[in-house]
C-alpha positions in Angstrom: -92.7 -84.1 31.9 -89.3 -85.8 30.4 -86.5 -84.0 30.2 -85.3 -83.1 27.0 -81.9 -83.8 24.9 -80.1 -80.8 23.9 -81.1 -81.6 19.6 -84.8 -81.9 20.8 -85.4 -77.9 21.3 -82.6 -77.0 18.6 -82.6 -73.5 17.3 -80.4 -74.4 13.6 -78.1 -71.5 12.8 -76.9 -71.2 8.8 -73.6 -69.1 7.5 -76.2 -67.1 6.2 -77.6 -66.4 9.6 -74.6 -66.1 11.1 -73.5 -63.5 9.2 -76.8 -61.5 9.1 -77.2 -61.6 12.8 -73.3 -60.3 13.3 -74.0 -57.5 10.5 -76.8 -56.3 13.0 -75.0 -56.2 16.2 -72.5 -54.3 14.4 -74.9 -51.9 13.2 -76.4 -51.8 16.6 -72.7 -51.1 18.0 -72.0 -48.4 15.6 -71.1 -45.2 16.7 -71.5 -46.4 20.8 -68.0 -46.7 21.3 -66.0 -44.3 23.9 -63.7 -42.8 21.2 -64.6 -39.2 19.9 -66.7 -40.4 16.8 -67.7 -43.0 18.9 -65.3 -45.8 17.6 -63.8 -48.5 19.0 -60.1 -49.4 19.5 -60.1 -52.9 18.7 -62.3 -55.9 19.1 -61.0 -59.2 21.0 -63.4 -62.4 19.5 -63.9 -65.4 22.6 -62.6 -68.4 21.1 -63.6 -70.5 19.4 -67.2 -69.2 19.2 -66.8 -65.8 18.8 -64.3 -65.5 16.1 -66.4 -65.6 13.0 -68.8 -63.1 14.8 -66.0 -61.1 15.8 -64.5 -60.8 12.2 -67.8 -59.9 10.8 -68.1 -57.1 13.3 -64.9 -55.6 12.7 -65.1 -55.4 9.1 -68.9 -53.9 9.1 -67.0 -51.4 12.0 -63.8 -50.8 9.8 -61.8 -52.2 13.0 -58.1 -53.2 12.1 -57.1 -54.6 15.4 -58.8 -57.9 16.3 -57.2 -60.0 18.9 -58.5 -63.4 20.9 -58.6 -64.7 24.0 -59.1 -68.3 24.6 -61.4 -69.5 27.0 -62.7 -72.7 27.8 -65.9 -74.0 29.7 -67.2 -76.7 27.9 -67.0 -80.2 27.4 -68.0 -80.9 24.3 -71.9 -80.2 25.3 -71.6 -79.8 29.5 -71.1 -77.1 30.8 -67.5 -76.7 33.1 -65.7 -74.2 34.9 -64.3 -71.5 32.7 -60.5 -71.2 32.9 -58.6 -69.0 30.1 -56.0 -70.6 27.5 -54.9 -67.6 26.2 -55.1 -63.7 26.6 -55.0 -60.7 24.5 -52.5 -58.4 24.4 -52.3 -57.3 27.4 -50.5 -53.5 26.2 -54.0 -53.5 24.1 -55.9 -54.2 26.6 -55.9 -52.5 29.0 -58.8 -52.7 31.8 -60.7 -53.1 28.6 -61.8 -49.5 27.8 -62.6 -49.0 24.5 -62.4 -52.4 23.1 -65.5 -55.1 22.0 -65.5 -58.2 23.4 -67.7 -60.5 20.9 -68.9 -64.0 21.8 -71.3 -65.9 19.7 -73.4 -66.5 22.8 -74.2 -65.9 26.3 -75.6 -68.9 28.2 -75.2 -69.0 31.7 -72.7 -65.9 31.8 -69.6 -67.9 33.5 -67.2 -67.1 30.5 -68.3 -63.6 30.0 -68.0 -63.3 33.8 -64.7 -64.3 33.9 -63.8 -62.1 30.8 -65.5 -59.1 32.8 -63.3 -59.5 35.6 -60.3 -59.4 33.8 -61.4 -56.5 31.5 -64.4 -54.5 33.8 -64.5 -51.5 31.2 -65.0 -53.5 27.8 -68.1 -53.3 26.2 -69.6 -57.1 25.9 -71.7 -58.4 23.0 -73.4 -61.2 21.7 -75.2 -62.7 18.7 -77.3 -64.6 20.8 -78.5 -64.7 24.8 -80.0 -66.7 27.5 -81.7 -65.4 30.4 -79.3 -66.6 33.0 -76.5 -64.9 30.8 -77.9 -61.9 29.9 -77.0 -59.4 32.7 -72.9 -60.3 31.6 -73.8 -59.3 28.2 -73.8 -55.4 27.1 -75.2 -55.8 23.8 -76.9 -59.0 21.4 -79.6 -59.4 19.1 -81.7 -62.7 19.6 -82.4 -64.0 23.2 -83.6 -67.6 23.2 -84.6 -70.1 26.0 -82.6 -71.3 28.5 -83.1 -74.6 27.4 -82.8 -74.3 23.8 -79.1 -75.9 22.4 -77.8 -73.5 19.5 -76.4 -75.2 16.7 -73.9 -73.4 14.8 -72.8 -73.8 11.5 -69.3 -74.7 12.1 -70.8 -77.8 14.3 -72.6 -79.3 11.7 -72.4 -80.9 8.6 -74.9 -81.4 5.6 -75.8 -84.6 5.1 -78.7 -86.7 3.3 -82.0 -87.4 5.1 -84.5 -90.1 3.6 -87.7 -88.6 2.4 -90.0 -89.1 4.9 -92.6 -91.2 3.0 -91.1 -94.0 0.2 -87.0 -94.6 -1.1 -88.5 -93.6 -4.8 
């Protein structure tokens, strides 16, 4: 068997997608947080992947406080170690209780690991997860293969394709 390039077992992601998938997980989190009518204090989006998520799911949650932290652990398509670039406030923060730390994806789990260990009471979520990511993960809604490469909409651009039979 050959092994395959990451655009050969593509799963294509629209804005529209996007944002239906990221109004479910926030319907899925509603309610599930620690605070008395089970709301959440803020929600922190994983840049750069998790910020468009993140904003969905804190307007469909009412949730005025949305911070980032910056994590990197990718080269443009390999994988690297995860470091983080920039943290949340760390007075918000806390040791993460009560806040929503949204990612666009889970794949192997290194940067939710590393955001775990910095913040071990959060509750994790996801639009979308891998099996090798998916015990870091609290909450998602679409698992995919491990070998599938996700293509997001803000990594691709629309472009003309020739028909596949004739120029007329």
């Amino acid at each position: 068997m050959t092994d395959r390039l990451p655009h050969e077992k593509g799963f294509h992601i629209s804005w529209d997608q996007i944002h239906r998938d990221a109004r479910a997980l926030a319907w899925r989190l509603e309610k599930e947080g620690p605070g008395p009518g089970g709301e959440w204090r803020a929600v922190v989006a994983i840049t750069r992947g998790g910020m468009a998520p993140a904003m969905i799911v804190a307007r469909e949650l009412d949730i005025r406080t949305v911070d980032t932290i910056s994590v990197k652990s990718y080269d443009h398509q390999t994988q690297s170690e995860a470091r983080v670039l920039k943290s949340p406030d760390a007075a918000l923060m806390g040791d993460g209780e009560g806040v929503l730390i949204v990612d666009d994806l889970v794949d192997s789990g290194r940067t939710l690991e590393l955001v775990r260990q910095l913040y071990p009471k959060a509750h994790f979520a996801t639009i979308y997860a891998k099996p090798k990511g998916r015990p870091m993960v609290d909450t998602f809604i679409t698992e995919v293969s491990q070998d599938t490469w996700i293509f997001f909409p803000w990594d691709m651009a629309l472009q003309y394709v020739e028909p596949y039979r004739g120029n007329d």
